[in-house]
C-alpha positions as CSV (number, residue, x, y, z in Angstrom):
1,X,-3.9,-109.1,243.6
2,X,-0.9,-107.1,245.3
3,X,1.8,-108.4,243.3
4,X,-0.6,-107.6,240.1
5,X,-0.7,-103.9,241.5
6,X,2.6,-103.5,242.5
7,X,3.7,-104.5,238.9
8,X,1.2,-101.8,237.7
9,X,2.4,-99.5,239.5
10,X,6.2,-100.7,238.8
11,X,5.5,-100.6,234.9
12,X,4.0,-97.1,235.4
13,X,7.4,-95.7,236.8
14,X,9.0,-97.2,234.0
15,X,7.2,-95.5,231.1
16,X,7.1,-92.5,233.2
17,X,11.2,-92.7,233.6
18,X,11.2,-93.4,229.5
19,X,9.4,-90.3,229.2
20,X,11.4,-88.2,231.1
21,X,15.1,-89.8,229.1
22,X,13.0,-89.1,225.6
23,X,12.0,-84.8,226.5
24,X,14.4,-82.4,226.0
25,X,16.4,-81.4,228.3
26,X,16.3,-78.1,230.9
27,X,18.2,-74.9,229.5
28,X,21.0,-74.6,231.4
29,X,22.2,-70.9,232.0
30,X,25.5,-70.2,232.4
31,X,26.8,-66.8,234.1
32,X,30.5,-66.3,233.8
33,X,32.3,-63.4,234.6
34,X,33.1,-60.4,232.0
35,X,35.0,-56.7,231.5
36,X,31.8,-55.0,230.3
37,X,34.0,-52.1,229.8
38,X,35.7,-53.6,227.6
39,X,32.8,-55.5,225.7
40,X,32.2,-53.9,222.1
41,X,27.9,-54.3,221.3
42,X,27.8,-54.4,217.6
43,X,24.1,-54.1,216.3
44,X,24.0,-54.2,212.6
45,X,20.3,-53.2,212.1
46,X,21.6,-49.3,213.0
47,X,25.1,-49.0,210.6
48,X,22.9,-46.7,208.0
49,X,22.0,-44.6,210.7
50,X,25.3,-44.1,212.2
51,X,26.3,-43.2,209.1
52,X,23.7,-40.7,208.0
53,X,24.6,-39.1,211.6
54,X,28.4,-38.8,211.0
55,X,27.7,-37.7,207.4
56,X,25.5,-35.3,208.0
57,X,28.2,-34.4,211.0
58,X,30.8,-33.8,208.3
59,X,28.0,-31.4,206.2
60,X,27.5,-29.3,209.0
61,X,31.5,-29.2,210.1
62,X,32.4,-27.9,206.0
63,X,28.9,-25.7,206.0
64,X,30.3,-24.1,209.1
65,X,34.0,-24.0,207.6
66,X,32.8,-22.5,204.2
67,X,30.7,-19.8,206.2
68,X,33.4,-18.8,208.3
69,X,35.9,-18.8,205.6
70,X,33.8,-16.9,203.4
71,X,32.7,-14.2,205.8
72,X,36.3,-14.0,206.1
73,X,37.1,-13.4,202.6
74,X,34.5,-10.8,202.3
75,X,35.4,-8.9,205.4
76,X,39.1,-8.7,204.5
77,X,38.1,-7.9,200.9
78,X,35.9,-5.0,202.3
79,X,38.4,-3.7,204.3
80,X,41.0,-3.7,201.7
81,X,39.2,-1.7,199.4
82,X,37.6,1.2,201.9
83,X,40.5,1.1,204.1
84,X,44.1,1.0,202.1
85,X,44.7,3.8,199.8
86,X,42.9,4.4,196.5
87,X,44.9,4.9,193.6
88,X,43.9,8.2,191.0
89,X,45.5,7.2,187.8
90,X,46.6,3.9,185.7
91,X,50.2,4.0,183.9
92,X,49.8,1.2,182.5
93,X,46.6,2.3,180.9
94,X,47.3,5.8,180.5
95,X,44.6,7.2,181.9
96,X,42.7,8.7,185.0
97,X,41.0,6.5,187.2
98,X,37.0,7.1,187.9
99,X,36.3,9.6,190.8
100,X,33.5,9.0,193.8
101,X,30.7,10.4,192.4
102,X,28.9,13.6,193.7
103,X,26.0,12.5,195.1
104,X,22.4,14.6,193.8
105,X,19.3,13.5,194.4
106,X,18.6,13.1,190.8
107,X,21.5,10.7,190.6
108,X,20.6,9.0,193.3
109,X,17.1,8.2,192.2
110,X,17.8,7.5,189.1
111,X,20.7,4.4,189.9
112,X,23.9,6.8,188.7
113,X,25.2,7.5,192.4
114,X,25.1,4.1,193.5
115,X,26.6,2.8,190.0
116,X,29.1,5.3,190.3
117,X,30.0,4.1,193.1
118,X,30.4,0.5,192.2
119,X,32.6,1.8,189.5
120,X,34.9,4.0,191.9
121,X,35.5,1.1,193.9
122,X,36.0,-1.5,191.3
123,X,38.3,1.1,189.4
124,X,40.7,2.8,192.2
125,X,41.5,-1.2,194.0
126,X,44.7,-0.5,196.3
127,X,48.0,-1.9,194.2
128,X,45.4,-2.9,191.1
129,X,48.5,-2.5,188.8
130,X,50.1,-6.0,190.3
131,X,46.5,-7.2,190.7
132,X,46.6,-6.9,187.0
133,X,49.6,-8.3,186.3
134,X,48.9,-11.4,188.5
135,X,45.2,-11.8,186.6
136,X,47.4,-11.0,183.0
137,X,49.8,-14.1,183.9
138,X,47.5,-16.4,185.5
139,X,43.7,-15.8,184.5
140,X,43.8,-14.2,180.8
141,X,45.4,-16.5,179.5
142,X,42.1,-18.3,180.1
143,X,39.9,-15.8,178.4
144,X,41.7,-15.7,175.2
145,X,40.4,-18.4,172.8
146,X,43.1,-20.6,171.6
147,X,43.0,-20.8,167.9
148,X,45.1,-22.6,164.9
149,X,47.9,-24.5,166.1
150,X,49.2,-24.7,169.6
151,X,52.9,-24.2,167.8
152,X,52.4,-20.5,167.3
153,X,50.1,-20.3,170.6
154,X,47.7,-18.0,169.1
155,X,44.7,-16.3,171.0
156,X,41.7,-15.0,169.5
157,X,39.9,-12.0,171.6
158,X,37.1,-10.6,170.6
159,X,34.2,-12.2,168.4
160,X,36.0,-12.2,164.8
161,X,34.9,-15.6,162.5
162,X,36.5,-17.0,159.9
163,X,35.5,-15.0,156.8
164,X,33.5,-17.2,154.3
165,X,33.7,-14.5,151.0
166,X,34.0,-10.8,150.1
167,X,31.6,-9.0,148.4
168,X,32.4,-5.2,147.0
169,X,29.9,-2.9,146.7
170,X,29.7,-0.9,143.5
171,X,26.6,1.4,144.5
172,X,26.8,5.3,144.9
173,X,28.0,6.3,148.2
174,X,25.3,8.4,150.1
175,X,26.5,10.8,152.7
176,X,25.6,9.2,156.1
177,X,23.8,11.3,158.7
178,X,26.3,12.0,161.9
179,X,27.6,9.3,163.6
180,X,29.7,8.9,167.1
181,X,33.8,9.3,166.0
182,X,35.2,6.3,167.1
183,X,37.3,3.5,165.2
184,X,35.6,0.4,165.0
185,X,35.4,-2.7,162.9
186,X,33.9,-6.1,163.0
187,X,34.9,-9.8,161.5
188,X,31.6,-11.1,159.5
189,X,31.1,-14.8,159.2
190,X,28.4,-13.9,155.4
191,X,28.4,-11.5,153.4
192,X,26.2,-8.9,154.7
193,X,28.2,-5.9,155.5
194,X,29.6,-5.2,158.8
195,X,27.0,-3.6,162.1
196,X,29.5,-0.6,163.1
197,X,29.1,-0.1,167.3
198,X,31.0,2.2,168.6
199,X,34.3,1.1,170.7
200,X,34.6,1.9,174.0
201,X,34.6,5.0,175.5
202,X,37.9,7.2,174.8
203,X,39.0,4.1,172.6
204,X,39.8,3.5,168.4
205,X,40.0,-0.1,168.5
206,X,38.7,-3.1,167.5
207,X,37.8,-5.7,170.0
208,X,38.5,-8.1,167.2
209,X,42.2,-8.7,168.4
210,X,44.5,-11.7,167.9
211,X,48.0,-12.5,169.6
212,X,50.3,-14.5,167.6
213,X,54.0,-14.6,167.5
214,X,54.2,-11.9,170.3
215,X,52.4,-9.4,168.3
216,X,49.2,-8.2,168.7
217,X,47.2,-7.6,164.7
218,X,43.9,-5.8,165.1
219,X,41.9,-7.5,162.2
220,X,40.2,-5.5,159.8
221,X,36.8,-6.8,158.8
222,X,36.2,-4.3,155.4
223,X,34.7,-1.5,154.1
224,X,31.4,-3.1,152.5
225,X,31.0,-0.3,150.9
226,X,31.3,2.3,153.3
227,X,35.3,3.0,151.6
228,X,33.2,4.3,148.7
229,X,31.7,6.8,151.6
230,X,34.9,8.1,152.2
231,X,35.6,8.8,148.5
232,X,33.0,10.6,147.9
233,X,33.0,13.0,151.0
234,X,36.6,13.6,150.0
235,X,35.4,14.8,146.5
236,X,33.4,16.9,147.8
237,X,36.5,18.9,149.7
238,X,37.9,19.3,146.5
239,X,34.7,20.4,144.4
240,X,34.8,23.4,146.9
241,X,38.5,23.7,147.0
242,X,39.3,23.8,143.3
243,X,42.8,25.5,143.9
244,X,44.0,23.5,146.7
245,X,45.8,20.3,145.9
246,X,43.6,17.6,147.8
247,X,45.4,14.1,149.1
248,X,44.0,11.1,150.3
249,X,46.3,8.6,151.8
250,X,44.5,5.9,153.3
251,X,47.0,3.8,156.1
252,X,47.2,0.7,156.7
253,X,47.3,-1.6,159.4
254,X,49.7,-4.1,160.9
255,X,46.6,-6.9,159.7
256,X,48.1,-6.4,156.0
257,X,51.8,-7.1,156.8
258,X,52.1,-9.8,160.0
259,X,48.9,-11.8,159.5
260,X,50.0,-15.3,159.2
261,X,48.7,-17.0,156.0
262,X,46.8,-19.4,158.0
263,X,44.9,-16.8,159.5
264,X,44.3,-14.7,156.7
265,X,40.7,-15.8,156.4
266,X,40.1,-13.8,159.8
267,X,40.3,-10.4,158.4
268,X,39.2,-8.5,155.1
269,X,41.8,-7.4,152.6
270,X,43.1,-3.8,153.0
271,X,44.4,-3.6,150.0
272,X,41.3,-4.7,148.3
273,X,39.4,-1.4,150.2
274,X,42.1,1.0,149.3
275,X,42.2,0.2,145.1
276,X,38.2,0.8,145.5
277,X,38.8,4.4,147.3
278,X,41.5,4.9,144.3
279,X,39.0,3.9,141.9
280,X,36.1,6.5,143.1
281,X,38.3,9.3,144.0
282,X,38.2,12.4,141.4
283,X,40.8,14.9,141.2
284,X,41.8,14.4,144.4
285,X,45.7,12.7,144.7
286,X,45.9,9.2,146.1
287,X,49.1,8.8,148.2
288,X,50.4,5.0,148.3
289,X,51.7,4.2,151.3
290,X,50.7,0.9,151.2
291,X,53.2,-0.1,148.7
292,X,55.7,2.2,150.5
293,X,55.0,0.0,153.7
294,X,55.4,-3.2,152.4
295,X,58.6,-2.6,150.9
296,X,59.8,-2.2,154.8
297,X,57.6,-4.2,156.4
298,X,60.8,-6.3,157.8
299,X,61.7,-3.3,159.8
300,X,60.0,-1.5,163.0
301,X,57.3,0.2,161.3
302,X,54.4,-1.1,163.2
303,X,53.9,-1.6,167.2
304,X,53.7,-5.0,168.7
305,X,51.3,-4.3,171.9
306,X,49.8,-1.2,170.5
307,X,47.3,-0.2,167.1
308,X,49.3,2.4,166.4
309,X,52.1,2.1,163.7
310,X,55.9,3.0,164.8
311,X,57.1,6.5,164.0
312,X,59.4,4.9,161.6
313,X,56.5,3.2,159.2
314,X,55.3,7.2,159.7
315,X,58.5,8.4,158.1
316,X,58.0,6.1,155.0
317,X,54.4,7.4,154.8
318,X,55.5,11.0,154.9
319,X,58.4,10.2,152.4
320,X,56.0,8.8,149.8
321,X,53.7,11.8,150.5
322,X,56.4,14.5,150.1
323,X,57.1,12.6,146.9
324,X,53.5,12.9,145.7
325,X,53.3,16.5,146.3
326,X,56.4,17.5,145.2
327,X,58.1,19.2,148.7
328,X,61.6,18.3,149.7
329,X,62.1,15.8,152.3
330,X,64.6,15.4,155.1
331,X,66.8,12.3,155.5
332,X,66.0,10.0,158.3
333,X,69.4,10.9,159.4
334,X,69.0,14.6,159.7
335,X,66.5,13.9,163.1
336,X,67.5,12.8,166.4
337,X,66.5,9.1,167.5
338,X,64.9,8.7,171.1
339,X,64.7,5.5,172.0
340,X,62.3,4.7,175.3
341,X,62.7,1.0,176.2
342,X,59.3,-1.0,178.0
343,X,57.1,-0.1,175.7
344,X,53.6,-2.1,176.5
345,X,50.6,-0.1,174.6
346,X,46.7,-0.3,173.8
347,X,46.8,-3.9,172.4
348,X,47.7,-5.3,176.1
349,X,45.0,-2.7,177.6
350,X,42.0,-4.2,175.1
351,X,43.5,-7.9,175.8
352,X,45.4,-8.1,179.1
353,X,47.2,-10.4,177.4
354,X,50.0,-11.6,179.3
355,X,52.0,-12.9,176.4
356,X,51.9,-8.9,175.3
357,X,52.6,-7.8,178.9
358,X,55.4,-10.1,179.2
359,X,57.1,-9.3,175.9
360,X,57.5,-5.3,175.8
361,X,59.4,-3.1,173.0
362,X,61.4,-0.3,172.2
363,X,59.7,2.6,171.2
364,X,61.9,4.8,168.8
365,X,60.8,8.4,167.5
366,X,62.6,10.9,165.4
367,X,63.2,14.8,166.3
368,X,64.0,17.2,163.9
369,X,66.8,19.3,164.4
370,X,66.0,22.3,162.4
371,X,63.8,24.9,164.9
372,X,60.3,25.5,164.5
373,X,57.7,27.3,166.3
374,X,54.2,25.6,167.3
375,X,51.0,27.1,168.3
376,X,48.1,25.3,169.6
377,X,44.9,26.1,169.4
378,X,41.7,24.4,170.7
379,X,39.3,22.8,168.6
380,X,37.7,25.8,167.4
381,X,40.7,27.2,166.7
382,X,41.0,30.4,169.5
383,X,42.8,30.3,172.5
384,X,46.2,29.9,171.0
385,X,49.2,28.8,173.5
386,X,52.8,28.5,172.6
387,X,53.8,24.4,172.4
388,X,56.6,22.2,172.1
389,X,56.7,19.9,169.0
390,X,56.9,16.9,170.5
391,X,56.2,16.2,174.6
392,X,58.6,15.2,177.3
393,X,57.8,11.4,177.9
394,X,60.0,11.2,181.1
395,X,57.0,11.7,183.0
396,X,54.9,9.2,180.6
397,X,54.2,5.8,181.5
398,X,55.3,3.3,179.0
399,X,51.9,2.5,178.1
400,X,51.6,6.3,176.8
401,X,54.9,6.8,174.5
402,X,52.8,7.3,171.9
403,X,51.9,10.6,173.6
404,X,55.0,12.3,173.0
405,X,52.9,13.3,169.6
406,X,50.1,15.0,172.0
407,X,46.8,15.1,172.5
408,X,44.0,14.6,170.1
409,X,41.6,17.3,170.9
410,X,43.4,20.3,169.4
411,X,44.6,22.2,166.5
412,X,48.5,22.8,166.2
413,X,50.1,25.2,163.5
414,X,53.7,24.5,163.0
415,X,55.7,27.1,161.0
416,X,59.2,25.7,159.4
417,X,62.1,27.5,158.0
418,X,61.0,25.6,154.7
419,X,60.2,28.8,152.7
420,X,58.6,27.3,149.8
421,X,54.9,29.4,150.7
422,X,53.2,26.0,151.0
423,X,50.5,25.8,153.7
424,X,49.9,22.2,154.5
425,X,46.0,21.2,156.2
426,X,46.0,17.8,157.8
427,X,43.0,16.0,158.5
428,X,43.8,12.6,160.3
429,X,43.1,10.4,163.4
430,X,45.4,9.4,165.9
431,X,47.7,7.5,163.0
432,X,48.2,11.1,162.0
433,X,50.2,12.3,165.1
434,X,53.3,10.7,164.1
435,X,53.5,12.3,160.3
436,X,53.9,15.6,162.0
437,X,57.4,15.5,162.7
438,X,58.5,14.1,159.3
439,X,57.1,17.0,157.4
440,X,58.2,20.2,159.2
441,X,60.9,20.1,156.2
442,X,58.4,20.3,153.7
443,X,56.0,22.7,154.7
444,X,56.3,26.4,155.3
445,X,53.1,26.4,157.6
446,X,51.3,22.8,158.5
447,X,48.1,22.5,160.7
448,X,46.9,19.3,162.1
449,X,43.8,18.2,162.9
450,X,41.6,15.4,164.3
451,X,38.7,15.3,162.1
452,X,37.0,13.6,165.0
453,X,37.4,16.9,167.5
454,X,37.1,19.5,164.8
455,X,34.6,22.1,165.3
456,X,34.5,24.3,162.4
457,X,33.8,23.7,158.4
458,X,36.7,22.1,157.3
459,X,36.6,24.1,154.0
460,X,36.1,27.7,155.6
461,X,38.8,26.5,158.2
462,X,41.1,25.9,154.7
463,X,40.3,29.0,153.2
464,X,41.4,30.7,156.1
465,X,44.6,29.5,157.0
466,X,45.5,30.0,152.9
467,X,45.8,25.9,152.5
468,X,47.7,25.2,148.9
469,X,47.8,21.4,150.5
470,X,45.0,19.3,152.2
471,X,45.6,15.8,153.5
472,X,43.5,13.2,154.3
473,X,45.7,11.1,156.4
474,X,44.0,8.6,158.8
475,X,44.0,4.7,159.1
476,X,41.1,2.2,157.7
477,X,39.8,1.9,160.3
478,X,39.0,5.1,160.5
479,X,38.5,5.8,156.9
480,X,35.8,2.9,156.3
481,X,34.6,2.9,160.0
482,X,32.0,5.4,161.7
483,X,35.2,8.0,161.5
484,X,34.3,8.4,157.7
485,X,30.6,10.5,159.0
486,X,32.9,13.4,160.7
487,X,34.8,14.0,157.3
488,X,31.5,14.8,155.6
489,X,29.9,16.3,158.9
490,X,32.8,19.0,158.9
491,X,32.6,19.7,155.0
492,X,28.8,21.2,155.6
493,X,29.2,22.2,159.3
């Protein structure tokens, strides 16, 4: 019985030493030593966050930066324009610059103080010219739509279209009720005539302005009818001035003479306009300068960077005039040339183009040498003043060389030592400055006249001075645009 139990409990050891062999075995931990400083703990579960945090890090750090730059910016700008010196008058633009406003209480409540203002500021900017000249060379060139081939670089300003067809209107003219005097025209995409706006404030020109081969071509977007207009309210000078020889002579624009032929379909025809005027004029003497023009259209007879024409495409003008009315004429060499070099005009003001600003011209003009005596007179004709023919342009800017002709607001009476008893009336626009020169040997006695400034009846205002001649002289702009109302608004003034 012992030996039986002692095996049992011998056999039990043995199954409980198999158990123990067969059970896994006791984690062993092992602790060795470590540089925890050195020890990099990488948890991937928080890499988006870390990011989001240094992103958002980096939003705050260029929030910051723009704030700080742009509160710079605007400090600096504000001190510049209160603090530096503000400038009274633009050379380039030939002109005064806007005054601070005088503060009322009606302007104030009404918005024109605090808009005048605005304007003072943004006009009189401390060293604007060069401000200018960097925006010309670097920004307008931007503003100018590119159009036709990149060969000639041409730039479109302005909203002129590609002109589908012409119509000509064949209806009586009606006189038109009174109008603002300004020279405007527009480029129509149909058929319907043209919406005449006034241009801008002391302006004549078209916003409708392209730059191609270093010239600047105002484009002329038709009469529509409104040429028949002019016609008729020139008639009616000469129904009431039966013994006065009436003239109309119609100038036209550089459009007609340096529009490329690819770009012809941007502007009306000129010529087109001036046969209808010819057509519907009666009695009255049409003067072709157009034809005169063209046959010199290969020399300096029209500005570049301004809408005026040269003083010599005047001269032919005035030559193919005297011819018409039967005066003597003096030779072109019989005048003294003035040549003023830098000329940059109205064309660069309208556009600041810089391929205008960067490409300037001589301005040449012609003065007689025989003596007359000039008299101006405001535009009511009183408050006469003893004047020089022509102005001193050493103290003009270049922009204004077309101001050696003078002002526009006036009346001037020339008298010549051409005793031939013929007293010469001109009605014109600005075009008309330049003719006067060229006819002080044709004339005993000329007045000229801005038939946009004129205050008077036009036909009491002939009477009086004992016209034989009257001339309508003014561009087509003028003569189809909203300048056309002041002809008939002076002829029953």
């Amino acid at each position: 019985m012992s030996e039986n139990k002692k095996k049992t409990e011998s056999e039990k050891d043995i199954n409980k030493d198999a158990e123990k062999n067969t059970s896994r075995p006791e984690p062993v931990i092992s602790i060795e030593g470590s540089d925890r400083s050195q020890t990099a703990i990488d948890i991937p579960i928080k890499a988006k966050k870390l990011r989001r945090e240094r992103r958002k890090r980096t939003l705050n750090i260029i929030a910051i930066s723009n704030i700080i730059l742009m509160g710079a910016v605007l400090a600096g700008g504000f001190a510049y324009i209160t603090m530096l010196p503000h400038e009274t008058r633009a050379d380039d633009e030939n002109r005064m610059l806007t005054k601070f406003p005088k503060f009322t209480a009606k302007t104030y409540a009404n918005g024109q103080f605090t808009e005048g203002i605005a304007d003072y500021f943004d006009d009189t900017v401390h060293n604007r010219a060069n401000i200018k000249e960097f925006i010309a060379d670097n920004l307008m060139p931007l503003k100018g739509r590119k159009y036709g081939d990149d060969e000639d670089g041409a730039e479109l300003y302005g909203s002129g279209a590609k002109k589908k067809k012409s119509v000509t209107a064949t209806t009586t003219a009606k006189p038109a009720e009174p109008a603002v005097t300004t020279e405007v025209t527009a480029v129509q995409e149909t058929t319907e005539p043209p919406t005449e706006e006034p241009a801008p404030a002391e302006g004549e020109l078209t916003n409708n302005i392209l730059i191609v081969n270093k010239r600047g071509i105002t484009l002329y977007g038709g009469g529509w009818g409104t040429e028949l207009e002019y016609a008729s309210y020139v008639n009616g000078y000469k129904e009431k001035l039966e013994n006065v020889n009436v003239y109309s002579m119609v100038l036209p624009t550089s459009s007609s003479f340096y529009l490329p032929d690819n770009y012809k379909d941007l502007a009306h025809s000129e010529k087109e306009d001036f046969d209808n005027i010819d057509g519907a004029l009666h009695n009255v003497m049409s003067v072709d300068a157009y034809s005169s023009l063209a046959a010199h259209k290969d020399e300096a007879i029209y500005s570049r960077t301004d809408h005026h024409w040269q003083p010599l495409g005047a001269y032919y003008a005035a030559e193919k005039f005297a011819l018409t009315a039967g005066v003597p004429f003096a030779d072109l060499s019989e005048y003294e040339t003035v040549t003023l070099p830098g000329y940059v005009g109205t064309l660069y003001m309208y556009t600041q183009s810089a391929t205008l600003l960067n490409n300037p011209e001589d301005f040449v003009y012609y003065k007689p040498k025989t003596p007359v005596t000039v008299t101006q007179y405001d535009t009511r004709f009183q408050n006469p003043v003893a004047a020089n023919l022509l102005l001193e342009p050493s103290g003009m800017p270049n922009s204004g060389y077309y101001m050696v002709f003078g002002s526009d607001e006036r009346i001037v009476h020339v008298n010549t030592e051409c005793n031939n008893g013929r007293t010469l009336v001109i009605f014109k626009d600005s075009y008309g400055n330049a003719l006067l020169p060229m006819l002080t040997s044709s004339f005993e006695n000329i007045y000229l006249c801005d038939i946009r400034y004129f205050d008077l009846n036009a036909v009491d205002f002939a009477k009086q001075v004992g016209a034989t001649d009257l001339l309508f002289s003014m561009c087509s702009f003028s003569a189809v645009g909203v300048n056309r109302n002041s002809i008939y608004n002076n002829l029953i003034r």
